[in-house]
Structures are given as C-alpha cells and as structure tokens.
C-alpha positions, 0 to 999 in steps of 0.5 A: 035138201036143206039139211045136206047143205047145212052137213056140207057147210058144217063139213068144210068148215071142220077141214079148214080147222083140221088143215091149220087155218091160222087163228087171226092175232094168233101168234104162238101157241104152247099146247092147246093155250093161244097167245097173241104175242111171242112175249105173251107166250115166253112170260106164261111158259115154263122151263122146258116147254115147247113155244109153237110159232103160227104167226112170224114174230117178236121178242122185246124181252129177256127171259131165263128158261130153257125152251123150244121155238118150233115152226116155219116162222121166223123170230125177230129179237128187238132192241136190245133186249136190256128189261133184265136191267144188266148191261146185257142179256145174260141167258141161262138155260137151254135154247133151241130153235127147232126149224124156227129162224131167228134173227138179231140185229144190233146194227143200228142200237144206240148204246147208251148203256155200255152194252158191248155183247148181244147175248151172254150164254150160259147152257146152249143154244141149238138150232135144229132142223132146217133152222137160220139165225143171224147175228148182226152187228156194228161196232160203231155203236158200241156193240163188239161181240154177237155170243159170249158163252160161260164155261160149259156153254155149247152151241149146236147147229144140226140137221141142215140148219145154218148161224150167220154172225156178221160184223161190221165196222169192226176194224182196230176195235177188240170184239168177236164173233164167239167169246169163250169165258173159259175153255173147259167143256165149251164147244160148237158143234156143227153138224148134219148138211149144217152151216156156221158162216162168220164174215167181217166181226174182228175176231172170229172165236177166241179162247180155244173152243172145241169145234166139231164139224161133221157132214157140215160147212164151217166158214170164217172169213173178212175177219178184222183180226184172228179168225180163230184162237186155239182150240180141239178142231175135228173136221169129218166130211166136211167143207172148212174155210177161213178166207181173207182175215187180217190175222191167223186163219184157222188157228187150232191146238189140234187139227184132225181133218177126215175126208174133207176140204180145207180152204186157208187163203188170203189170211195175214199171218198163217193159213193153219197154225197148229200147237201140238198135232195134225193129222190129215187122212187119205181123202182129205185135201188142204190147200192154203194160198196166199197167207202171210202177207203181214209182219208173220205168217205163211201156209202151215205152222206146226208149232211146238217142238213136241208136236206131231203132225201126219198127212197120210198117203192120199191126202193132197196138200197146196201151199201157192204164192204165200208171202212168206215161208209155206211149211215152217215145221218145228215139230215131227211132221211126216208127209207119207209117200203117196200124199201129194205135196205142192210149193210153189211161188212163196216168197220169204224176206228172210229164210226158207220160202218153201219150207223152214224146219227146225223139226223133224220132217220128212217128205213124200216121192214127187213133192214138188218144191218149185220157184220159191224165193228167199230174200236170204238163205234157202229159197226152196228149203231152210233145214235146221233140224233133221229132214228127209228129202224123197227121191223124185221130189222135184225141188229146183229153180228156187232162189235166195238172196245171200246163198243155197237157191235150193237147199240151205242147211245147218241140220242134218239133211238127206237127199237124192240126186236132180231129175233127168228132165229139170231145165234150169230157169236161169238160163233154160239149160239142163240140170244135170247136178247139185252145186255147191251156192255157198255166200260169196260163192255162188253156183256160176258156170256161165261167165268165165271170168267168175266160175265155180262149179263144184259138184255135190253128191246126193246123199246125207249130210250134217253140219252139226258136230258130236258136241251140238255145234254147227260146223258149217253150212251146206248150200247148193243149187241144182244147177250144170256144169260147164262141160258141153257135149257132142253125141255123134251116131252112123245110121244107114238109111233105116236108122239101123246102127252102124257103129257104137254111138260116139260121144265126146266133151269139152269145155263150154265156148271150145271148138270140137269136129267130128268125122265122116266115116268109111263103111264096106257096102255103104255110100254116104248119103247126108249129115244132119247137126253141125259137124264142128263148131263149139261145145255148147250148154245144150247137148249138140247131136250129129248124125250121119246117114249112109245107104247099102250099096246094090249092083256090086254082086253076081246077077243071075239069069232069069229061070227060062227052062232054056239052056244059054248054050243052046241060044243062037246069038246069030238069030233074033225071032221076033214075036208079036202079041195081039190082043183079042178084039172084044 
C-alpha cells in the first residue's frame, strides 16, 4: 500500500512538470538553458536564437542580434536603453515577436543625452501570431520619432498581430512616428487580420515607404502634421484609415486599393493626394469627408499631369462638406460608368468646389454633383482641361461667387441636357435648361427689370482656339425660363379623354383664360385648377369634367310574351300575391 502512494506521489509530480508549471525566478528560457532574467538571457543568446518567455519581463539593455521573443508574455523595454553609449538604440539585425507583446515607453524619459529617437532600425522587425507592441512617447521631453528605419529596413505585422505608436505633445515639434532614411526597399507590411494603428505623433511616416495592407487595418490619425508622405501604398481587403491629421492624410506616389474600405476625414489639407496613379476596383469604397480645412486641400488630388487614375464600375466614391475643392484632377482620371460617385456641400474660396480639372477627366451615369459652393468661378465643376460629363449625372444647385453656379469652363467640355425632375433650390422651381451665368450677367428670370434667360444647348464645347488661346469662358446654371404654362384636359367622368390635351404659354406674371367647351351627348359637370389668372413659374393645370347624357334615345318595352296590341287599356286586373305562412 505504501509503495502506491509513494508511485501515486511520484505520478503527479511528473504531470505538473509535463503540464508547464513555471520554474520560480524563471523568466526565460533558450533550449534546455533557464535564465532569470530577459537581460540574462539576451547577453548568452546568439544571433538567430529563439528567446522562450516563462515569466513577463524586462529589457534595460541594448543589444545587436537577430532573435526570436516567443510566448504569451509581455516584454517591458526600460529606460532608454542607451548602454551602447550612442544618443540612441541603433539596432541591427532581425527582431521578432512571435506572439510576444512588447511595449515601450518613453513618455516620461528625461533627455539629457539629445536622445530624439526610441529605436534606430536597421533589418526588420516583425511581429507575428497574435502579437502587440506599443510604442509611446512625448515630445516634451525630448524624444520625437518612435522608428527610424535605414535603407532596406522593413517592418511586418502579421498573423492577428497589431503595433500601436502613440505620440503626444507633439504639435509644432518636427518628429514622426515611422522615419525612413532612404526609400529604396524599405517597407511596412501588414497583413493577415493585423493591425498598424498610429494616433496623435507629428507626422505619421515620412519619406515614401512601401505600404502593403492586406486582410488587415492600417489606421493613422490626430497627427500633428502629414500623416503620410509618398510612397507605393496597396490596400487588398482591407480597412484604410487617416482621420483628423492637421495636414495630408494618406499621401501616396501610387494608390491600388482592391475590395476594401478607405476612410480619409477631417484631415487639413487633402484626404488622398496621389502623385502619379490610382486604381480602385469594382468592391472598393472610398469616402473622404470633410478635409481641407487649411491653407490647401480638399477630398482627392490626382497630382501629376501624367498620372493615371480609374475607379472601376462598381466602386463607390464620397466626397461630402470638404472645405475646399472635392476632386482637383490634373491628370487622366476615368470614373467608369457603373461606379458611383457623390459631391456634395464642398465649399471652395476660389474656384471649382465640387470638382477642378486641369486634366483630363471623365465621369460615370448618375454622378451626383449637388449643392457645392465657390466663393469664385464654378460652384459645381471648375473645367480647364478636357472633361466629359455623362448624361444623368445630376449636377445643379451649386453656386459661385462671380459666375457659372454649375459649370465654368475654359477647356473643352462635353454635357448632356438637365434632369426632368431637378427643382431649383433658389426658388423651388423647375429646371427645365441650361443658362447662360456669365460675370456681369447672371442667369436671372425672376425680376423683370434685370432678365436674362439665354438658353444654352447640351453638347460639346471649347473655349480654347487652334492656337492654344483661351477664347472665351462658358459659364452657365441649370436653371428656367420665364415662360409659364397652362396645360388644360376634357375628361368624362372615367377620365377618359375627350379632346387632345391643350397647352398654351405666355410670359410669367401675364393673365391667361382658358374655355369650357360643348360635347354632343356630354353635360358639364365640374372644373378643377384656376380657369384664368397669371402664367406662373410652376406649370398651372386645369381640368374640366363632363358626364355622358342618358334618357335621350328609344326605350324599349320590356319582353312579356304579350303583344301591346292585344292589351285592353279600358281594363286594369289587379293581382295579389301572398306569402305562404311558415
């Protein structure tokens, strides 16, 4: 019996080793080797080796080798790390967090050194398999830049991990969260349900970085400056956002975006500037709100003259209430018929609220570019390159300071004619053409001492000549005339027609009468709509109702079998019917 218990006891003390009971002070492990201390641990390690965390812990010293942090255990980088005896932590080699979190804090550092970077990187550092780091930092004491990665550094976020760099203090004082030193084959690559998030540092990465999101969120926002600068940024499947920086929001050289959902708002200049391409496809959606509000800016720039943009059919595109222009295009930018483009409430102190061409530009059926406002020429599309506007695209009530509410042009322009059922904000009047809004004389048909109402025809247009020379502006407003009409109708009491339907016209403000007719077989019953009065702006619809005349013909007597002839009038037989009792 005796010998049982003992097995028993030996038993369950093997299962508590087998299951990971933690060895007491134990901190790390490499292989079989046990160290007390993460500091321990990096001094024996060699380059390559993989660091298994048992404990949480700290690193107070720099190191340069390539290694593996592994375990659910959370590292704490302390102080500043500065036993290398340089102004900062200039890492070389490949680090990696393999389900490990990290976090460094500077916030509190006094720098007495001139330390104004956390970690200088040269090689990569990756986290990986669920892992967080946290980068944080305030600017007040010195420090202004979490990463500054060499040329050919990369950073990798994969496999439901996340990198937080937070910044404060940062406002008027130069530093970034990501510093590139050169752009050639440096890169952040996020990937896999992972997370890059970046709030409140100055900038958020500078000098062009390739950035690859893919299955991931890539967030950068409450910048202090830029968030972005330049750079190759590919977005498949993802979740892109750059919200309340006090500069650019996602500035790129190229921007392919592919099934995902890109969020640019609240950013002071624009919400996506891009130098030479960008390409949206069929399930992407972008919407950029509310940018602008600095001494530049607005929703989206196609920069370069030679730059190619495409938005594919399919794609959705917003660009609401930005203080200045929504698209300024001065490339070749095609918006495919099919993709669904919004402009609307964008304010402009100069030219072209809802959209400024100096490109080429073409837009989708039913674009809506509504209720934009330019404190000069064009309040809904500023055009001084060449542009095609699709029919259906709703473009009206825009408004601009000096001339053309809706179109200024001095390019070469192309659109259809107004919408059947646009009302005219101004005066809540039908549209029913294109007017000529030119400076000095604007589109007016409401006050009779100051019209003008010339109608412009949809169509094409050129203000430019053979020799390049601009020969005159087109502006004009979808807008109305000053003719009123007066649609009259005969129905009988079905609403069946009894005339062709009679129209007359005349000018808005003189009187107009319109007449009861005479049918055969018909009485006049009632009238509906005013039957005189004046032409009015609104169309003025009268009815008159009659009904078809009975009694008038032959009655026929009913189908007794008796002949009439044979009834004696003299004689009146009464008969009475009973009912049988029940």
């Amino acid at each position: 019996m005796k010998k049982t218990k003992l097995f028993l006891f030996a038993l369950i003390s093997l299962c508590f080793c087998i299951t990971g009971v933690k060895a007491e002070g134990v901190t790390a492990k490499i292989g079989d080797n046990e160290y007390n201390t993460l500091d321990a641990a990096i001094e024996e390690a060699k380059d390559g080796d993989v660091i298994e965390l048992i404990n949480d812990g700290t690193v107070t010293k720099a190191f340069n080798k390539s290694l593996t942090f592994k375990g659910k255990y959370t590292i704490t980088f302390d102080g500043m790390l500065d036993n290398t005896g340089e102004a900062q932590w200039s890492y070389k080699g490949n680090m990696t967090f393999d389900g490990t979190n990290f976090i460094w804090d500077a916030t509190d550092w006094n720098n007495t050194n001139g330390r104004w970077v956390m970690l200088v990187l040269t090689g990569r550092l990756k986290l990986d398999n669920g892992a967080i780091g946290t980068f944080k930092f305030d600017s007040l004491n010195g420090v202004k830049c979490a990463i500054y990665s060499n040329g050919g550094a990369s950073i990798e976020i994969d496999n439901a991990s996340t990198l937080n760099i937070l910044g404060t203090n940062t406002k008027g004082i130069n530093g970034q969260a990501i510093q590139l030193d050169s752009t050639a084959g440096t890169g952040i690559f996020v990937k896999n349900d992972s997370t890059l998030f970046i709030d409140g540092t100055n900038r958020g990465y500078v000098n062009s970085p390739e950035i690859y999101v893919e299955n991931s969120k890539f967030i950068v926002q409450n910048c202090t400056s830029n968030a972005s600068n330049g750079g190759v940024f590919t977005a498949i499947n993802s979740e892109i956002k750059f919200l309340n920086n006090n500069g650019h929001g996602l500035s790129a050289a190229t921007l392919t975006a592919v099934n995902s959902n890109i969020t640019t708002n609240g950013n002071a200049f624009y919400g996506i500037t891009v130098i030479s391409g960008l390409s949206a496809d069929k399930t992407t959606e972008i919407i950029s709100n509310e940018n602008g509000y600095g001494f530049t800016g607005g929703a989206i720039r196609i920069y370069l003259s030679k730059a190619i943009a495409k938005f594919e059919a399919g794609s959705v595109i917003t660009m609401n209430k930005n203080y200045r222009n929504a698209l300024e295009n001065y490339g070749v930018t095609t918006f495919e018929d099919g993709s669904i483009i919004t402009i609307t409430e964008n304010n402009e102190t100069d030219n072209g609220a809802g959209i400024f061409n100096k490109g080429t530009l073409t837009l989708p059926i039913n674009a809506n570019i509504t209720l934009n406002k330019a404190n000069q020429l064009g309040g809904g599309v500023y055009n001084a390159g060449t542009m095609i506007i699709s029919k259906d695209t709703d473009l009206y009530n825009n408004h601009a300071g000096v001339a053309g509410d809706d179109i200024y042009n001095i390019g070469t322009i192309t659109f259809s004619s107004v919408g059947e059922d646009w009302i005219l904000d101004d005066c809540e009047h039908r549209i029913n053409g294109w007017y000529d809004d030119a400076e000095n004389s604007r589109w007016e048909a409401h006050d009779k001492e100051n019209l003008h109402i010339d109608l412009i025809e949809g169509g094409e247009y050129t203000s430019v000549t053979e020799d390049g020379e601009i020969a005159g502006a087109l502006a004009i407003k979808a807008a109305h005339d000053n003719i009123g009409k007066v649609v009259i109708n005969y129905l009988d009491s079905d609403s069946n027609k009894l005339t062709e339907e009679v129209t007359t016209t005349g000018e808005v403000g003189t009187e107009y009468t319109t007449i009861k007719k005479e049918f055969d077989d018909y009485t006049f019953i009632m009238v509906e709509g005013p039957t005189s009065g004046e032409y009015d702006f609104d169309t003025i619809y009268v009815t008159y109702y009659y009904d078809k005349n009975t009694g008038t013909g032959d009655i026929m007597p009913p189908q007794t079998g008796f002949e009439p002839s044979t009834i004696n009038n003299n004689r009146v037989e009464v008969i009475t019917l009973y009912k049988k009792e029940d």
